[in-house]
N, C-alpha and C positions, 0 to 999 in steps of 0.2 A: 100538698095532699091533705084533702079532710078528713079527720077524726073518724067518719062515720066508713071512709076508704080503706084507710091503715087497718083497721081492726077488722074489715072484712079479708082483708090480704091476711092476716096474721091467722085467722077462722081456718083458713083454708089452708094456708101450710101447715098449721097444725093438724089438719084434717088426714094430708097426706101423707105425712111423718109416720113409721113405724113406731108402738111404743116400746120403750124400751126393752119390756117384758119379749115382748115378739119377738124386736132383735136378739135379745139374746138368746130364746127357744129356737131360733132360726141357725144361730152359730153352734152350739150346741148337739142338737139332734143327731146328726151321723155319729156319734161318740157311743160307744155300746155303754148299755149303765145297767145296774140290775145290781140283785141283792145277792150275796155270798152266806152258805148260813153253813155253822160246826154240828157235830154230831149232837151236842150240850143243847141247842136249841139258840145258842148265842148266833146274833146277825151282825152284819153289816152291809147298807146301801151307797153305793155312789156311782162316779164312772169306771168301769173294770176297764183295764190293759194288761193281757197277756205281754209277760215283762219284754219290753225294747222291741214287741213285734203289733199281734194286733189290738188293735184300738178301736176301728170302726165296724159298723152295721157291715160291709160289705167287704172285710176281712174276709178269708176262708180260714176255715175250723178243718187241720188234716187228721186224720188218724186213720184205723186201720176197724174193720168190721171185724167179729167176732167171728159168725157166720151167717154165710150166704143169706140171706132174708127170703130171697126166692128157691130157694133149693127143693121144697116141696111139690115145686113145679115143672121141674129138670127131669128131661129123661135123660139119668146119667148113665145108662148104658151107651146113649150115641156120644156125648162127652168121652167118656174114656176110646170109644171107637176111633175118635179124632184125635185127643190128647195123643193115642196110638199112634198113629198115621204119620202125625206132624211130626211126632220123635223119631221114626225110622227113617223118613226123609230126610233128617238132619244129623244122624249118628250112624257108626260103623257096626261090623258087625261085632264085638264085644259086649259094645254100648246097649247094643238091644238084645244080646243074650241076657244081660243083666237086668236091663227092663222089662222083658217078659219073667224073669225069677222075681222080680219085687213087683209085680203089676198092681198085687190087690193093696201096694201099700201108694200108690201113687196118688197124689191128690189133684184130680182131674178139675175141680172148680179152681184153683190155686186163690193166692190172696188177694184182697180186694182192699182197694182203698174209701172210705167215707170222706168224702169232702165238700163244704156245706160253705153258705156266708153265713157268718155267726148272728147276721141278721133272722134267715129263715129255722133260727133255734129258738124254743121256749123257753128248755131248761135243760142244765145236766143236771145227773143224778150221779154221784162219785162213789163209790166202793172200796176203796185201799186200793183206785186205780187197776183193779182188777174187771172187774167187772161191772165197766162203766155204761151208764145208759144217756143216749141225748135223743132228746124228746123233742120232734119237730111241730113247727108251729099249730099243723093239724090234728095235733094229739099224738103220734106215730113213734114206737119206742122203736131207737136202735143199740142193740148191744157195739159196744168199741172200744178200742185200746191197742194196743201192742204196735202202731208205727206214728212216728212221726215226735215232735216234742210238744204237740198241743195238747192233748190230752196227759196232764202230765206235770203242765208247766207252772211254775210257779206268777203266780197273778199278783199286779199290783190295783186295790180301789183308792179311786181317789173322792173324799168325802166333804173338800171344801175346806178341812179342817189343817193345813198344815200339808208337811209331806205323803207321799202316799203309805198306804198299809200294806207291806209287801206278806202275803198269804201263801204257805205252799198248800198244791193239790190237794194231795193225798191227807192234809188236815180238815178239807171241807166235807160235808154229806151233798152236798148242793147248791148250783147257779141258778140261778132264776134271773130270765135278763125279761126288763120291762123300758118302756117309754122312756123316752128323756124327760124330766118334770119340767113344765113350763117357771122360767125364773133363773132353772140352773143356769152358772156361769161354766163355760168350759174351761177345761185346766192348759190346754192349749190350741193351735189355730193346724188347721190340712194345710197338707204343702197340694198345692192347684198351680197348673201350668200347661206349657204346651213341650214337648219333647219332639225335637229333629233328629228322624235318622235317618240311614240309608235307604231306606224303606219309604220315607214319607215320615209324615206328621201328625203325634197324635197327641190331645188336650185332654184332661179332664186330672185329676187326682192322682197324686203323684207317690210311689215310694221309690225311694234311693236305697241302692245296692239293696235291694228286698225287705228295707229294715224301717230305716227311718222316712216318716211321712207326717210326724207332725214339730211346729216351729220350737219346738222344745227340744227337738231329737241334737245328738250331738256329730260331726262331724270331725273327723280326727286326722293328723296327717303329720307329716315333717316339711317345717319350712326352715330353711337359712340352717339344716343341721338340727335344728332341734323340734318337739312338742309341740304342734300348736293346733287349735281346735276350735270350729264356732258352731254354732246353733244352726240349725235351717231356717231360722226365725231370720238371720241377720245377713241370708244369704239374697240376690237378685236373678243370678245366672250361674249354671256350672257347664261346664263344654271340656270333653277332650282335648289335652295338650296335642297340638302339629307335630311334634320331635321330641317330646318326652312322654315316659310310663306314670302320665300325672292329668292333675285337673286344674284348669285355670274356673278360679272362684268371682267371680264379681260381688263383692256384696253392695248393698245395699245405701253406704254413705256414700259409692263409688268408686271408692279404690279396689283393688286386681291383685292377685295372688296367682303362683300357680303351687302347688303341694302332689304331694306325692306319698308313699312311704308307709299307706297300708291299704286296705280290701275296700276302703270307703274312694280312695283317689288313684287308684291303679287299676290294671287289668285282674287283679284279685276280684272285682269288682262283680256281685254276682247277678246284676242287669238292676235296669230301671221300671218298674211297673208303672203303667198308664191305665188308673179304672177309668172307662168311656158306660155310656149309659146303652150306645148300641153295638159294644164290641165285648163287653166285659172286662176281662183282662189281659192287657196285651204286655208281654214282657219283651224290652230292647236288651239284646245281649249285649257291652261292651265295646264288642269288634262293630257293631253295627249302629254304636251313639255317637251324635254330633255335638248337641247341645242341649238344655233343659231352659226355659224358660218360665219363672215362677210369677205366679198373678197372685196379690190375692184379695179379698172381698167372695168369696166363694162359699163360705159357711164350710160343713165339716161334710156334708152328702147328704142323701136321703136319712129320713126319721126311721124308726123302727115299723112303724104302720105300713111302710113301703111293700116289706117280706112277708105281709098276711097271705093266707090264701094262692097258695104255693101248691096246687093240687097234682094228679099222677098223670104221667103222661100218656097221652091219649092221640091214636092215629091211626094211620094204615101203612102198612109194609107190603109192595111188591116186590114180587119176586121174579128172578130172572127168566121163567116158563113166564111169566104175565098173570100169574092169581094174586092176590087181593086179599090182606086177612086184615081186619081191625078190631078193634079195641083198646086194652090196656097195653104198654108199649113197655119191654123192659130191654135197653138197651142192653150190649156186652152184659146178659145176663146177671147185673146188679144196679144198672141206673134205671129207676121208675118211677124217679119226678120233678118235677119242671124248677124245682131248685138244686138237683144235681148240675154238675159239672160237665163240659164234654171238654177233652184236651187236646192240642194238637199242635203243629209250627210248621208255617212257612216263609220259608228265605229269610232263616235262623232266628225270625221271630218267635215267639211261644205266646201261646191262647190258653186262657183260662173264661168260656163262655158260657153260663146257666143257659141248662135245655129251655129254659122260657123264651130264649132270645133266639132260639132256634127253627125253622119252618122245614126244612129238609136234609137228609145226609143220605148220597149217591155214591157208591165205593165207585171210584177211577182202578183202583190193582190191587194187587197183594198190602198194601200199604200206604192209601190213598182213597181220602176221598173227598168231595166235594160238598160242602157245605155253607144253606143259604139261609139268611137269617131274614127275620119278620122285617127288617130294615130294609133291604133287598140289597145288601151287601152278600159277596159270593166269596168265599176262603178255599183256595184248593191245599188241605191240611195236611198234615202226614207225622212221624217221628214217634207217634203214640197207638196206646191199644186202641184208644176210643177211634184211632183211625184207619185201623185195620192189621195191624201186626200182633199177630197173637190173640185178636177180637174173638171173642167168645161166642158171638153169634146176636139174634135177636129174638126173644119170647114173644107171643103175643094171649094176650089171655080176654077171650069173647067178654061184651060189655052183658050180652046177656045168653047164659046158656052155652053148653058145647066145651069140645075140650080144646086147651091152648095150641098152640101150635109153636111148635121148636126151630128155628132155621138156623143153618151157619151163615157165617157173615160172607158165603163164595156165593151163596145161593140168594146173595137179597142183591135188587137192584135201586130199590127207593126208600127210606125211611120217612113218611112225611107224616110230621105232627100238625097235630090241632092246638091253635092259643090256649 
């Protein structure tokens, strides 16, 4: 080979080579990072993990709304009318002597849950946990607190420098999450695979028993009688045992295990989550996993630029007479925008899908409805409010002029959103 060959060949594979920088902005980026700052005016930047849970852009943030955002818009005289209705339907008579003596004390909106990917957040604003605000990417303040342990929770940042800095809540004034910086190294690697269950087969981004999803996380169990425990770093495969309350482990050098003996390798086990890019999140409950199979070369998911531009949801709602209202779309009278949540499970799966991913939701019954996403995948869902048990109904509020219109969720036939 001549001189003037070799070094054209060598031109070119270095051409095609990632530099390193890349690769590691590439491995990186799904990891939330952002800065933690105290009331003193004292910071710290690195990568944030809500302790032993979320880590990534596309984590969900739970908690609980203060109040209604949309309430201003409610005619809560037909609320209480049905709040009504639905309680005399379902209680004796005692029950509703007693309900009409406390009527004016009944809270006909009831609680609402805020739940978000901590990707489509800018920033929290912290109070003594009291009155907490998070500020979604479009500017949009929401008051929150009082359910769930995220709002709350004590944070570990990790700085590059040694171990992490574990920070409680209620000591911060505020989160500011930003970019991953091109250069960062991440502190560990996404567990990515494919999950067999009875159901079928789904790939993409893995958490075990709800928890652990990155190769740092630990795995715990009893083998041979005693303690023993590995990293999801060192794991290849985990599969239900055939005749025991246990997990056969494959790792990684080859060798097989089977353990058993807590919530991580037994039916304690509180399911497998699969993020998919066209399904969102699908959870395999236990009685319904096979196997998990781990890949990796996958990086950490989308970058934080992914969750810009996250705007309100916007459609038309028919109704079961056949009219037509459009506009601004506020689901079960508190979701209104295409980074909210819609929830649901069928055939003991559980869905967790942003209304972005959504194109239409057709109630099937009291508890049922059908929902098709921009993919053109079709879910017949049920088990939750957003699916029609206990549904709130749907608002619609004109893009331009005119007053909103109120419907219960008996009286809609189509929910169809706009991208």
């Amino acid at each position: 080979m001549t001189y003037r060959l070799l070094l054209f060949l060598c031109l070119v594979l270095a051409a095609g080579s990632p530099s390193p920088a890349h690769a590691t902005q590439d491995a990186a980026a799904g990891l939330i990072y952002g800065t933690v700052t105290w009331p003193d005016g004292e910071q710290l930047t690195g990568f944030i993990r809500w302790k032993n849970e979320e880590a990534c852009w596309d984590d969900l943030f739970h908690c609980g709304y203060r109040d209604n955002p949309w309430e201003d818009y409610l005619d809560m005289e037909q609320l209480r009318k049905e709040h009504r209705r639905e309680y005399f339907a379902n209680h004796g008579l005692i029950d509703r002597l007693l309900y009409s003596r406390n009527e004016k004390d009944q809270d006909v909106l009831g609680w609402r849950m805020f739940l978000i990917r901590v990707g489509d957040l800018q920033s929290i604003e912290i109070h003594d946990g009291e009155d907490d605000f998070a500020i979604t990417a479009d500017g949009s303040r929401h008051q929150i607190g009082g359910y769930g342990n995220d709002a709350g929770a004590n944070l570990l940042v990790y700085t590059g420098e040694g171990d992490p800095t574990a920070i409680k809540w209620n000591d911060l004034s505020s989160i500011t999450f930003q970019p991953v910086p091109e250069g960062a190294v991440p502190y560990a690697e996404r567990m990515y695979g494919t999950v067999e269950s009875q159901e079928g087969e789904f790939t993409g981004f893995i958490q075990w028993d709800l928890t652990e999803c990155l190769s740092s996380d630990i795995l715990d169990g009893r083998l041979n009688g005693k303690n023993r425990d590995y990293t999801m770093g060192e794991i290849r495969s985990l599969a239900r045992a055939a005749k025991e309350n246990a997990t056969v482990i494959e790792l990684k050098d080859g060798t097989s295990v089977t353990m058993g003996g807590s919530n991580d390798l037994d039916s304690g086990n509180r399911g497998i989550m699969i993020e998919t890019p066209d399904l969102g999140r699908v959870v395999v409950p236990w009685t319904r996993f096979i196997k998990v199979t781990f890949v990796e070369g996958h990086g950490t998911g989308n970058g934080r630029g992914t969750y810009q531009n996250q705007g309100p949801l916007q459609g038309t709602v028919t109704t079961t007479e056949g009219r037509r209202h459009s506009g601004r779309i506020i689901y079960d009278l508190d979701e209104g925008w295409q980074w909210d949540i819609f929830n649901g499970s069928q055939n003991g799966l559980d869905y967790n899908i942003p209304f972005s991913l959504i194109r239409s939701i057709s109630p099937q019954d009291e508890e049922t409805c059908e929902v098709t996403l921009h993919g053109g995948q079709v879910l017949v869902l049920s088990g939750e409010q957003d699916t029609g048990k206990k549904h709130g109904g749907v608002l619609v509020i004109p893009a331009v002029g005119g007053d909103s219109v109120q419907l219960l969720w008996d009286e809609v036939q189509e929910v169809s959103l706009t991208p």
